[in-house]
MARVO-566011 format. One record per residue (C-alpha): x, y, z; residue number from 1. Coordinates in Angstrom, 2 decimals. Layout:
BEGIN
+---------+---------+---------+-------+
!       X !       Y !       Z ! mardo !
+---------+---------+---------+-------+
!       X !       Y !       Z !   NUM !
...
+---------+---------+---------+-------+
END
This chain:
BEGIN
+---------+---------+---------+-------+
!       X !       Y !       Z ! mardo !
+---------+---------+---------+-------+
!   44.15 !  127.99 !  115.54 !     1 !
!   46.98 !  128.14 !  113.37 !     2 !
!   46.40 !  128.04 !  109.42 !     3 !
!   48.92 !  126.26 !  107.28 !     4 !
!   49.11 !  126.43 !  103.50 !     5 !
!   51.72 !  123.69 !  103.23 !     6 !
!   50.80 !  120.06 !  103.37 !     7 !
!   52.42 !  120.02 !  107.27 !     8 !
!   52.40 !  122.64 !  109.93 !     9 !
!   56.11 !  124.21 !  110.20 !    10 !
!   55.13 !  125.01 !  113.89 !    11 !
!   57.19 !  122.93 !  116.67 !    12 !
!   54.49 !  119.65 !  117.25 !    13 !
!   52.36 !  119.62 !  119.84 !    14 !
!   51.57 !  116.30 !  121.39 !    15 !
!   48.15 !  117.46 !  122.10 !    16 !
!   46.98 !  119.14 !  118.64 !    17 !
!   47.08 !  116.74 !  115.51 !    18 !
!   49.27 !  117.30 !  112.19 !    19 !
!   47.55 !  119.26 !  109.85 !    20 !
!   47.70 !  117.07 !  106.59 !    21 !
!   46.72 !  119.42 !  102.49 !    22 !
!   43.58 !  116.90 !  101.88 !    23 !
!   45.00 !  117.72 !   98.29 !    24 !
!   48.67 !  116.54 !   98.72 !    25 !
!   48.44 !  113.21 !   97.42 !    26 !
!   46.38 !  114.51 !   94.71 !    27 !
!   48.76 !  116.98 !   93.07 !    28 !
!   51.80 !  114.06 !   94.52 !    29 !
!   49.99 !  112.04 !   92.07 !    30 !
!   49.71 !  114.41 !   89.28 !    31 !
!   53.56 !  115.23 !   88.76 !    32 !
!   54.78 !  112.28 !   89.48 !    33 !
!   52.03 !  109.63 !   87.85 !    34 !
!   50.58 !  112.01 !   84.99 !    35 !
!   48.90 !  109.24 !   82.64 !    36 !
!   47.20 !  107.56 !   85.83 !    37 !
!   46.14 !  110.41 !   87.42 !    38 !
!   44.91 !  111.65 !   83.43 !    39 !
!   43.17 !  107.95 !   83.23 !    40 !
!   41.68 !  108.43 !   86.79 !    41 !
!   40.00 !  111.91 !   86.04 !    42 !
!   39.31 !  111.00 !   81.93 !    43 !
!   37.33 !  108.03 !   82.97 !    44 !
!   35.08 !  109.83 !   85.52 !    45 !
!   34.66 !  112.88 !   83.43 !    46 !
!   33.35 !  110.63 !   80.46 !    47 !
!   31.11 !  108.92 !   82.94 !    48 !
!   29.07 !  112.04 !   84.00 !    49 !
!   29.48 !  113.56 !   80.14 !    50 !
!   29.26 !  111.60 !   76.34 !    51 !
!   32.08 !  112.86 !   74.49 !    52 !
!   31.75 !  111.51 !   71.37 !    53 !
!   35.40 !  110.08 !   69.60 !    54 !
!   36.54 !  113.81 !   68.02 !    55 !
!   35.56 !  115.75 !   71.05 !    56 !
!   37.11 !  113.47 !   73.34 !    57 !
!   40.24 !  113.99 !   71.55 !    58 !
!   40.00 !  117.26 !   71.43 !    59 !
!   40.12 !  117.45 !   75.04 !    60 !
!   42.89 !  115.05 !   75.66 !    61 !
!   44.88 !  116.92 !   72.84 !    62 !
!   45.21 !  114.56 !   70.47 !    63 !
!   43.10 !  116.20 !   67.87 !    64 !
!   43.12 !  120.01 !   67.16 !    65 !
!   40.34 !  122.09 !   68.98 !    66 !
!   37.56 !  122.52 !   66.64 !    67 !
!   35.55 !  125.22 !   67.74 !    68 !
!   33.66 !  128.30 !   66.05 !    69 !
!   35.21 !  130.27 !   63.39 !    70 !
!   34.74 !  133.65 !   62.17 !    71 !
!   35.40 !  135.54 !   59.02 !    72 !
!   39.11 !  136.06 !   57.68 !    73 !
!   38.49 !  139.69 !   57.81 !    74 !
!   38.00 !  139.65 !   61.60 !    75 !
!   40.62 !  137.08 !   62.10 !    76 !
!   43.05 !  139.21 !   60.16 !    77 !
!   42.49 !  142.36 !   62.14 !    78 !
!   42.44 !  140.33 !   65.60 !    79 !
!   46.23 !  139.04 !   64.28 !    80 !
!   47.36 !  142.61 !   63.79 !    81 !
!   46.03 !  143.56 !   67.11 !    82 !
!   48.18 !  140.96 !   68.69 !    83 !
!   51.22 !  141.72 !   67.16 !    84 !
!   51.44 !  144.54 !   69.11 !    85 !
!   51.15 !  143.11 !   72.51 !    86 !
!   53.55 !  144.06 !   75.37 !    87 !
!   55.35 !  141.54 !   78.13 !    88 !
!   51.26 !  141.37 !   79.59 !    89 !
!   48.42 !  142.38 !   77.26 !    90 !
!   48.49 !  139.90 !   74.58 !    91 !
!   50.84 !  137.58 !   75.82 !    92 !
!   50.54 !  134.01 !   76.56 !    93 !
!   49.87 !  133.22 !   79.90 !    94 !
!   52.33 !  133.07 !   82.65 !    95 !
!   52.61 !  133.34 !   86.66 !    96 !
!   54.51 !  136.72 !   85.96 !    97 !
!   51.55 !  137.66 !   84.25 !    98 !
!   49.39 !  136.61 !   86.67 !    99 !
!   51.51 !  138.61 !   89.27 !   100 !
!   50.75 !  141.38 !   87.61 !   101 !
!   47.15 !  141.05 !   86.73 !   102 !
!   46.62 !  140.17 !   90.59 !   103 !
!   47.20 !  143.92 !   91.02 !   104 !
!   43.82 !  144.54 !   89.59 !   105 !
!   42.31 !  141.78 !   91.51 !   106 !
!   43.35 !  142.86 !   94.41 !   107 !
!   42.37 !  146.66 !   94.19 !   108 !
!   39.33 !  145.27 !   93.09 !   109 !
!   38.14 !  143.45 !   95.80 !   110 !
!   38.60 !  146.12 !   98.06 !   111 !
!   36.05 !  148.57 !   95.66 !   112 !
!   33.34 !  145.81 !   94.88 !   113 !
!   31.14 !  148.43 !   96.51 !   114 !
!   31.28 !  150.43 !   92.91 !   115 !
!   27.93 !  150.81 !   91.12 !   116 !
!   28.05 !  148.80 !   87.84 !   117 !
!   31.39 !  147.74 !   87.92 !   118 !
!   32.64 !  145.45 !   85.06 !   119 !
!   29.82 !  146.83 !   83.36 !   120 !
!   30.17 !  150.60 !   83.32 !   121 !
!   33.60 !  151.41 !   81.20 !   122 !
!   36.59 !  153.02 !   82.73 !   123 !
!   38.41 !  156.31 !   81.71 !   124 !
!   40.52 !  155.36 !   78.00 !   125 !
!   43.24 !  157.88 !   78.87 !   126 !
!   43.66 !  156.30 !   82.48 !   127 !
!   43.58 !  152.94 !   81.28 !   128 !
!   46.27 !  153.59 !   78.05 !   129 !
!   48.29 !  154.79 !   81.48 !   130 !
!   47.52 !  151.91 !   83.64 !   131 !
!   48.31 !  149.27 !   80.51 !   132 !
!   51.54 !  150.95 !   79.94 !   133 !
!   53.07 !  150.24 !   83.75 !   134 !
!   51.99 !  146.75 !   84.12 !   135 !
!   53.37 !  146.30 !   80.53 !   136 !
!   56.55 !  147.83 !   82.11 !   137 !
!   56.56 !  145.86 !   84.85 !   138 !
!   56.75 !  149.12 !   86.97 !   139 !
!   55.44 !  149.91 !   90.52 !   140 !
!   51.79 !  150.18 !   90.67 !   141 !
!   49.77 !  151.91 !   93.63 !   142 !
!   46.29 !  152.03 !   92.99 !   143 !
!   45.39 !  153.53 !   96.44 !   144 !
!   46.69 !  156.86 !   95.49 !   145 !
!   42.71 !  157.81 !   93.79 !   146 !
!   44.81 !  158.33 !   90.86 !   147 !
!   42.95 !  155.67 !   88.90 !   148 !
!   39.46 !  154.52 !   89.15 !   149 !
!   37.52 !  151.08 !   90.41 !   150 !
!   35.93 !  151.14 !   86.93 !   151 !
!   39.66 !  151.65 !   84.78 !   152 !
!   40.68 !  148.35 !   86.69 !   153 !
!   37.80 !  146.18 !   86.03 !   154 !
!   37.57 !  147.28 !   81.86 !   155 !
!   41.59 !  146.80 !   81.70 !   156 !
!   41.04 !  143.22 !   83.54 !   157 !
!   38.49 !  142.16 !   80.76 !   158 !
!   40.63 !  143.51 !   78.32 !   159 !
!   43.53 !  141.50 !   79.43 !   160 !
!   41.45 !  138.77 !   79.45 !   161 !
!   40.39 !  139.97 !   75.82 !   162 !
!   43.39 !  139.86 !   74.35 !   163 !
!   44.65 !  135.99 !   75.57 !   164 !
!   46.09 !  133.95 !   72.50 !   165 !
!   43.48 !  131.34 !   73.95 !   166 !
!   40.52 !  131.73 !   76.07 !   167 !
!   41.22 !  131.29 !   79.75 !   168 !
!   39.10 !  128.30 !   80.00 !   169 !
!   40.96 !  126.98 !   76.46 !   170 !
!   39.97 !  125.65 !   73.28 !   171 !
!   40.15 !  121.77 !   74.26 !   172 !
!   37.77 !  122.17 !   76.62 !   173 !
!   34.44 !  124.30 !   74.87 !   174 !
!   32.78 !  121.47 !   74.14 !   175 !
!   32.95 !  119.89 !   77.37 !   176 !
!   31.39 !  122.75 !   79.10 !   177 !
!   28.46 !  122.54 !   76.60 !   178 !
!   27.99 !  118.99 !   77.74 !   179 !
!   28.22 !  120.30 !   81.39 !   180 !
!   25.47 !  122.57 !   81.39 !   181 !
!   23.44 !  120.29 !   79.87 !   182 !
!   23.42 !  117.62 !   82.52 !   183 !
!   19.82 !  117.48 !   84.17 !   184 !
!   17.80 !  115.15 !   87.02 !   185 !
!   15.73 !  112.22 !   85.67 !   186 !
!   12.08 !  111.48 !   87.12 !   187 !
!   11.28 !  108.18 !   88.36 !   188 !
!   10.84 !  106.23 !   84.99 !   189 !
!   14.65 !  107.58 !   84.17 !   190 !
!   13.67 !  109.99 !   81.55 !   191 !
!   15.65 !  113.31 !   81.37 !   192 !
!   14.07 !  116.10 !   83.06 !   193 !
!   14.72 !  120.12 !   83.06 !   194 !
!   15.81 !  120.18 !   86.45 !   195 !
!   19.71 !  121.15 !   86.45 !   196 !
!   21.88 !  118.56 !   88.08 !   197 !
!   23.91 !  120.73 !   90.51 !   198 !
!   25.46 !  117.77 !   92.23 !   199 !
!   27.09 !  116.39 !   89.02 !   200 !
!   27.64 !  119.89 !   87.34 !   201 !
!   30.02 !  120.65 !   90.50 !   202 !
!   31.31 !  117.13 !   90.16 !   203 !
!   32.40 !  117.64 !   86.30 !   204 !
!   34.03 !  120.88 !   86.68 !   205 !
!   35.75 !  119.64 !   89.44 !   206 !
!   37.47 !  116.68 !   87.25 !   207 !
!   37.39 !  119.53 !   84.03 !   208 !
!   39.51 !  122.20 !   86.31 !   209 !
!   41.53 !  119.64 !   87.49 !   210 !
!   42.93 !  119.33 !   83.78 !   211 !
!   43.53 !  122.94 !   82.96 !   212 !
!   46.82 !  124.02 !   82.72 !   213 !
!   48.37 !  125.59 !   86.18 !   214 !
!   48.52 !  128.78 !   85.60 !   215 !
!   45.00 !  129.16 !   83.77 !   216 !
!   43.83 !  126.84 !   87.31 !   217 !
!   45.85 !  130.15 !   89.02 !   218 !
!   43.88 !  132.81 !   87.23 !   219 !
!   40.52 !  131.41 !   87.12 !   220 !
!   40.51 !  130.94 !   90.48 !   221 !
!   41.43 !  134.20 !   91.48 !   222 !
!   38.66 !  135.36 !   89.00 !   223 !
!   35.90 !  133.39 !   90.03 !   224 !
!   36.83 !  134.26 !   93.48 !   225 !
!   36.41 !  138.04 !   93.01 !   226 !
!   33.58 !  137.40 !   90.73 !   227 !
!   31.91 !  135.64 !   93.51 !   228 !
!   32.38 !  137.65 !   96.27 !   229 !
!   31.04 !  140.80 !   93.78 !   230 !
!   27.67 !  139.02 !   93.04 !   231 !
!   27.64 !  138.39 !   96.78 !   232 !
!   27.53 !  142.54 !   96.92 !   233 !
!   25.02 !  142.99 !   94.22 !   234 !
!   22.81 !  145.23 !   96.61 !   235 !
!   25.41 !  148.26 !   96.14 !   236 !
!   27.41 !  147.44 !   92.88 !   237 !
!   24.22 !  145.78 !   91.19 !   238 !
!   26.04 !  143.28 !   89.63 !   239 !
!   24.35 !  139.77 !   89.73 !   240 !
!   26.37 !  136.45 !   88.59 !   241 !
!   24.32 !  136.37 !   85.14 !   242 !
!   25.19 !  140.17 !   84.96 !   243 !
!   28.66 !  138.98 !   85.20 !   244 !
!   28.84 !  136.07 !   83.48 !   245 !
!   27.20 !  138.09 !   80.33 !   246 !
!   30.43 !  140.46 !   80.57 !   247 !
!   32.80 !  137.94 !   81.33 !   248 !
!   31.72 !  134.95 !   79.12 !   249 !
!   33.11 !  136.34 !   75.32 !   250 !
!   36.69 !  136.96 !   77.12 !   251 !
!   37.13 !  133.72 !   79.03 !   252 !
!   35.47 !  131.01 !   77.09 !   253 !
!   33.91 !  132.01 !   74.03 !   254 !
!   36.71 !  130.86 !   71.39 !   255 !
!   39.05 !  133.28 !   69.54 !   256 !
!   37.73 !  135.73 !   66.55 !   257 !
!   34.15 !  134.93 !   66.78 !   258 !
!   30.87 !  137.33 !   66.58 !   259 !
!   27.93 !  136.07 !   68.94 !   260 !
!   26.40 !  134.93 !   65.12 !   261 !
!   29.43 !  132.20 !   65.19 !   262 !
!   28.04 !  130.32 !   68.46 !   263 !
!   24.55 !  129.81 !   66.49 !   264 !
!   22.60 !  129.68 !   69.96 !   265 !
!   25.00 !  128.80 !   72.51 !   266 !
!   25.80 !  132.38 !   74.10 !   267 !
!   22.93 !  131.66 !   76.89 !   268 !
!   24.06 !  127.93 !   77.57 !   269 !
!   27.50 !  129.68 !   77.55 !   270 !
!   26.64 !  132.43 !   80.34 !   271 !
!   24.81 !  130.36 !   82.58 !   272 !
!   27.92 !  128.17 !   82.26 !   273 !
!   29.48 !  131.17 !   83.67 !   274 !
!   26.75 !  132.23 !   86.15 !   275 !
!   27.00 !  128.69 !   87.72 !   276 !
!   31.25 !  129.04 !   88.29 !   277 !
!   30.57 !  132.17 !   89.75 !   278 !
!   27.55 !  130.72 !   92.01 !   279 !
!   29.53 !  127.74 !   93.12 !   280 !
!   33.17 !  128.65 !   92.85 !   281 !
!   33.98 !  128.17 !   96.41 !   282 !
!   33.57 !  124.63 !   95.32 !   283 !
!   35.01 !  123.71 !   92.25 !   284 !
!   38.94 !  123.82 !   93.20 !   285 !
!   38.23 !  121.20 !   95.62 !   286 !
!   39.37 !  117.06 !   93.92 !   287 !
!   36.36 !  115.46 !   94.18 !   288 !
!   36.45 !  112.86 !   97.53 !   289 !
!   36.71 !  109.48 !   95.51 !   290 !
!   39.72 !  111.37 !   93.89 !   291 !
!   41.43 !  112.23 !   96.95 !   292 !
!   41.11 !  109.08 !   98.44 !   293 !
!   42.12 !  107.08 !   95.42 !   294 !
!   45.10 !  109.32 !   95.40 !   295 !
!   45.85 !  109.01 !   99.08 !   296 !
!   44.97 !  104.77 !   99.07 !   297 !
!   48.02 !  104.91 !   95.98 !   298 !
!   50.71 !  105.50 !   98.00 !   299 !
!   49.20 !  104.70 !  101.82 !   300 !
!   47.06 !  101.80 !  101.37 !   301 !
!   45.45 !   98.94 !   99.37 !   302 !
!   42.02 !  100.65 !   99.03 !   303 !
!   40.41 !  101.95 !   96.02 !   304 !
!   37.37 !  104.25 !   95.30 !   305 !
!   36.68 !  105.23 !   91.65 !   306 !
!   33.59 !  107.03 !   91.41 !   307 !
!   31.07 !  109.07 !   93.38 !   308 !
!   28.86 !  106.10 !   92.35 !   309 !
!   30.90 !  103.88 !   93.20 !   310 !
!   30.45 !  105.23 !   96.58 !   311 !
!   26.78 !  105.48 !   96.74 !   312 !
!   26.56 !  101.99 !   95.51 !   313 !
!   29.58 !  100.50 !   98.54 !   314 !
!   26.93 !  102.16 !  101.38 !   315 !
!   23.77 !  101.11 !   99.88 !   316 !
!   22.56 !  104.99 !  100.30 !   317 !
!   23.75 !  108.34 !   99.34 !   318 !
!   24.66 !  109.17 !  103.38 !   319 !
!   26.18 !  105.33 !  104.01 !   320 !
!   29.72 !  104.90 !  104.84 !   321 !
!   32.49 !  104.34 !  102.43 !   322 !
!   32.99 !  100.45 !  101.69 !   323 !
!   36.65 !   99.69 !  101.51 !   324 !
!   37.80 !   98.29 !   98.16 !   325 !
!   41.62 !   96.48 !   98.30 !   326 !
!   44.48 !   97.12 !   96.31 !   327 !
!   45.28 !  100.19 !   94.57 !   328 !
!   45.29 !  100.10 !   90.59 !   329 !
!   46.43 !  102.98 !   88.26 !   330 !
!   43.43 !  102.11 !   86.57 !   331 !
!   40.85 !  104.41 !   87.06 !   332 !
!   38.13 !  102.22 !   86.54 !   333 !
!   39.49 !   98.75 !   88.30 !   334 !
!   37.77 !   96.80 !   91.61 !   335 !
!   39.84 !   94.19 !   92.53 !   336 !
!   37.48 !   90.95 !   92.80 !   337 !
!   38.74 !   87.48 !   94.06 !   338 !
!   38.20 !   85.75 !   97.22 !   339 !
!   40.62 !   83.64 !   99.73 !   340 !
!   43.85 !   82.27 !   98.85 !   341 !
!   45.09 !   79.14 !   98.99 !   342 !
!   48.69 !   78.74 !  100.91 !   343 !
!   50.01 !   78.51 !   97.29 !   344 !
!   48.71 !   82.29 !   96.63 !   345 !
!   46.06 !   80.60 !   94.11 !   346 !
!   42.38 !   81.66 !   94.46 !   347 !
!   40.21 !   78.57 !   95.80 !   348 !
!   37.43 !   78.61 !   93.07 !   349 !
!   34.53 !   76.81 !   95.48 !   350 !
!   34.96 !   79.10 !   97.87 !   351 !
!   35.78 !   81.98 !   96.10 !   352 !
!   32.20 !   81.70 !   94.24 !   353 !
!   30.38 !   80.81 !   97.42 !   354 !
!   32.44 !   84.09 !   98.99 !   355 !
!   31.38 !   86.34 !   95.79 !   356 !
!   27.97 !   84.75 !   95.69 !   357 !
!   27.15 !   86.01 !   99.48 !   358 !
!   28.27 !   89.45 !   98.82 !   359 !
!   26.43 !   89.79 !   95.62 !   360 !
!   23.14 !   88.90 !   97.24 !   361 !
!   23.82 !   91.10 !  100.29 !   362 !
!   24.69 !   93.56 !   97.71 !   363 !
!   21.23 !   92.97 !   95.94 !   364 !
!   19.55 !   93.54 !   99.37 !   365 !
!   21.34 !   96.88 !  100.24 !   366 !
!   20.33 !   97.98 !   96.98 !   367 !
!   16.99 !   97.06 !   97.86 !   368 !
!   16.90 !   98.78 !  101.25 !   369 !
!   17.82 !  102.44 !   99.28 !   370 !
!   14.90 !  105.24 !   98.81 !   371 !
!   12.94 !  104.75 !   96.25 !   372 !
!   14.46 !  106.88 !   93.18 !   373 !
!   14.97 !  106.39 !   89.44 !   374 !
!   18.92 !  105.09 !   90.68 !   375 !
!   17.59 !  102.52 !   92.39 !   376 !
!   15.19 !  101.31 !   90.00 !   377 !
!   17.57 !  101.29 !   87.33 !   378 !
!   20.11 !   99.40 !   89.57 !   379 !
!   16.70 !   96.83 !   90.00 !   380 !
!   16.14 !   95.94 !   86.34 !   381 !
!   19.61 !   95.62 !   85.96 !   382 !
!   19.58 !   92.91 !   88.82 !   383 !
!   16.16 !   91.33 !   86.81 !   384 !
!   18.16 !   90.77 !   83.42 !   385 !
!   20.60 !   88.35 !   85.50 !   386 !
!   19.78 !   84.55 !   83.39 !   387 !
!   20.57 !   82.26 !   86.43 !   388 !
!   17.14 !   80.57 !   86.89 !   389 !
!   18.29 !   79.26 !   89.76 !   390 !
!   17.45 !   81.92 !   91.89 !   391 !
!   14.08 !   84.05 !   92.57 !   392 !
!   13.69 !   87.33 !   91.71 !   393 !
!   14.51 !   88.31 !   95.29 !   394 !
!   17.44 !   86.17 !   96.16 !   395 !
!   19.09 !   85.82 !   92.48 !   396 !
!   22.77 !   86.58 !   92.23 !   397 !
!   22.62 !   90.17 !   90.94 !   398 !
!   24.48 !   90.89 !   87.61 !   399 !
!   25.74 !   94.47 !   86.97 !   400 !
!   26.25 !   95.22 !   83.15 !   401 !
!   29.29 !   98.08 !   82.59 !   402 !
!   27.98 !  101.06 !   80.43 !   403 !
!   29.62 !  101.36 !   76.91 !   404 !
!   30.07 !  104.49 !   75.87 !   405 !
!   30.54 !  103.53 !   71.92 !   406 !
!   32.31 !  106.75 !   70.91 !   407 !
!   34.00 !  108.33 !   74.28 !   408 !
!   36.55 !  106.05 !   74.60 !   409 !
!   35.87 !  106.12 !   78.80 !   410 !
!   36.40 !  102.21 !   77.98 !   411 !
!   38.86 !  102.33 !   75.79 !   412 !
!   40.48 !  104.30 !   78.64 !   413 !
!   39.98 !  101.15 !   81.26 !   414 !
!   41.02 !   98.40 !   79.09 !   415 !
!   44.37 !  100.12 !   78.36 !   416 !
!   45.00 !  100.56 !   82.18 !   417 !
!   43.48 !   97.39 !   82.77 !   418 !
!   45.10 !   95.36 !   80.46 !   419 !
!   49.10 !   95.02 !   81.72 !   420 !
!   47.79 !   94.47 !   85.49 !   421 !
!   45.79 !   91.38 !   84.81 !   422 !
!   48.55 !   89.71 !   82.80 !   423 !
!   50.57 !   90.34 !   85.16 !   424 !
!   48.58 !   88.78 !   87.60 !   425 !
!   48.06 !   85.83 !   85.30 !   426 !
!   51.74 !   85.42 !   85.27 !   427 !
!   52.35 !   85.56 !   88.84 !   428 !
!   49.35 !   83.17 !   89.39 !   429 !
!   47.45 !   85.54 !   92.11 !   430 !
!   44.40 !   87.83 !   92.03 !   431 !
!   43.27 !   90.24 !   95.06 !   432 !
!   41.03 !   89.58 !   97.62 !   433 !
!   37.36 !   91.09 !   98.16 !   434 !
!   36.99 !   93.01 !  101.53 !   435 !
!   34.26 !   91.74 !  104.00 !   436 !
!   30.64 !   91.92 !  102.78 !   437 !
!   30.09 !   94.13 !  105.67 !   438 !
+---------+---------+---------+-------+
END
């Protein structure tokens, strides 16, 4: 019964209870000490699920400058002044002694979500000038005492929050949250529909936190987290998530010294961006599984998983098992394809075709054994545009055509990673092997 926050249980082993193993170690391993692969690895899925065109997508890797909404020079001049007179908290830029500080708040808050409109009813100014002044000071706090109120805490949280050089959620990524909250089902002729995409929603921000900055990772998620578990009391404090997310949105994602009349009709798509990382924060710190076991399969194995499709396509349905794909690539986007090898290490071309030719049709008729949905017919006609005459519509070696995304550079992204592991596999004359079809 023993919890462990570290990656291995410090407690003397037990031969009969198993080593408990961070399903995120390899993940973060990854991170800090292969930062462009694991960048590739979540760039290339994020631009799957969203279309950044060419500027945004810069944007968000930080090779172009944010742009975002701008307000008037009189409003950006008085915001300036305001910051000039921040302390070692308010109006700083982020840190983890910051964040120690903040968590103060958090803290006392969670224990008072109880509180009738709080984040929404305003605190007392004369408490809170006090308040601001000793976690400026770094000096020792005890809200417990009744000497400050639920609601002083709450305002003076938003306020910090308020007063960030950059929105908690940044600059680089605004536009990419747009594009989240846009992402919808499709009926069964593949049209777009109305119907929110959940699944994939949770899947972006999953791959979009996984690129903030640590310690705005830190902070959000101890936001969210009290955020969530105050909706979750809306029956006393009456405080729903789009309640929340309408106070919360301007100071964590709307961008710096705007008016609502700068976001020209994106304050709703921006709250219920909000209202859905409130309603499903408990999942959106987690590395999506393909991620995790891409990450683990770098330094364990000689398995690969890129995608959540990718999975879904390996099982032939959406609750199949997990087809094993060989040899790890930093490439996010690489399958190694190639069948048996000769004693020389060279592929056998006859057989390897036969070999790829059998798992392509068994492949076709997995495919073909899915539910009926507007994936699987899509997957179909893709099958139906294969040329080989030589086969019927039914048996026909099935040909899968890549997406391009013209202006996200996802590709652009693949080639690059791509490109120095096939010549080197040219030079050393050998190419991977395909698992079994089953």
């Amino acid at each position: 019964e023993t919890k462990c926050s570290a990656f291995l249980c410090r407690e003397k082993p037990d031969a009969n209870q198993p080593v408990i193993f961070n399903p995120d170690f390899f993940v973060e391993r990854l991170k800090h000490e292969h930062p462009q692969t694991f960048l590739d690895l979540v760039l290339s899925n994020i631009t799957r699920l969203i279309d950044l065109p060419g500027e945004e997508f810069a944007q968000l890797t930080g090779e172009s400058e944010p742009k975002v909404p701008s307000s008037s020079g009189f409003l950006r001049s008085f915001n300036f002044r305001k910051r000039k007179e921040k302390g070692l908290i308010f109006g700083a830029p982020l840190t983890e002694e910051g964040i120690a500080q903040i968590y103060q708040l958090i803290e006392y808050l969670s224990k008072n979500l109880h509180v009738e409109g709080l984040f929404r009813v305003p605190g007392h100014s004369l408490r809170q000038a006090a308040l601001r002044e000793m976690l400026n000071t770094a000096a020792e706090i005890d809200l417990e005492t009744g000497d400050f109120h639920p609601n002083d805490a709450a305002t003076l949280l938003k306020v910090y929050l308020g007063e960030l050089p950059e929105p908690l959620l940044t600059h680089r990524h605004y536009h990419a949250h747009l594009k989240i909250g846009e992402l919808t089902h499709f009926d069964e002729k593949g049209n777009k529909t109305n119907v929110p995409d959940k699944e994939r929603q949770i899947e972006a921000f999953q791959l979009l936190f996984m690129l903030l900055p640590p310690t705005n990772r830190s902070l959000l998620k101890l936001l969210l987290d009290l955020l969530y578990h105050t909706a979750r009391s809306q029956h006393m404090n009456k405080m729903s998530a789009i309640n929340l997310a309408t106070m919360f949105a301007p100071h964590i994602i709307w961008p710096k010294n705007v008016t609502a009349s700068d976001l020209q009709g994106n304050i709703e798509k921006l709250n219920n961006g909000v209202a859905f990382l409130i309603r499903h924060s408990q999942k959106l710190f987690k590395a999506p599984v393909y991620i995790k076991e891409y990450a683990r399969l770098f330094y364990t194995g000689s398995k690969t998983l890129q995608s959540n499709d990718d999975l879904t396509l390996s099982s032939g349905s959406k609750t199949g098992s997990i087809a094993a794909i060989i040899a790890p690539s930093p490439s996010p986007s690489m399958r190694s394809i190639a069948g048996e090898t000769s004693s020389t290490g060279t592929i056998k071309p006859s057989e390897n075709q036969s070999y790829t030719e059998s798992c392509l049709r068994e492949l076709y008729m997995q495919v073909n054994s899915m539910p009926e949905s507007a994936k699987k017919k899509k997957l179909i006609r893709q099958f139906e545009k294969q040329p080989d005459p030589t086969f019927s519509a039914e048996t026909r070696t099935p040909f899968i055509k890549r997406h391009w995304r013209s202006r996200s550079a996802g590709g652009v992204i693949k080639r690059k990673a791509l490109g120095g592991q096939i010549s080197a596999a040219k030079e050393n004359g050998t190419l991977q092997s395909l698992p079994p079809c089953s």
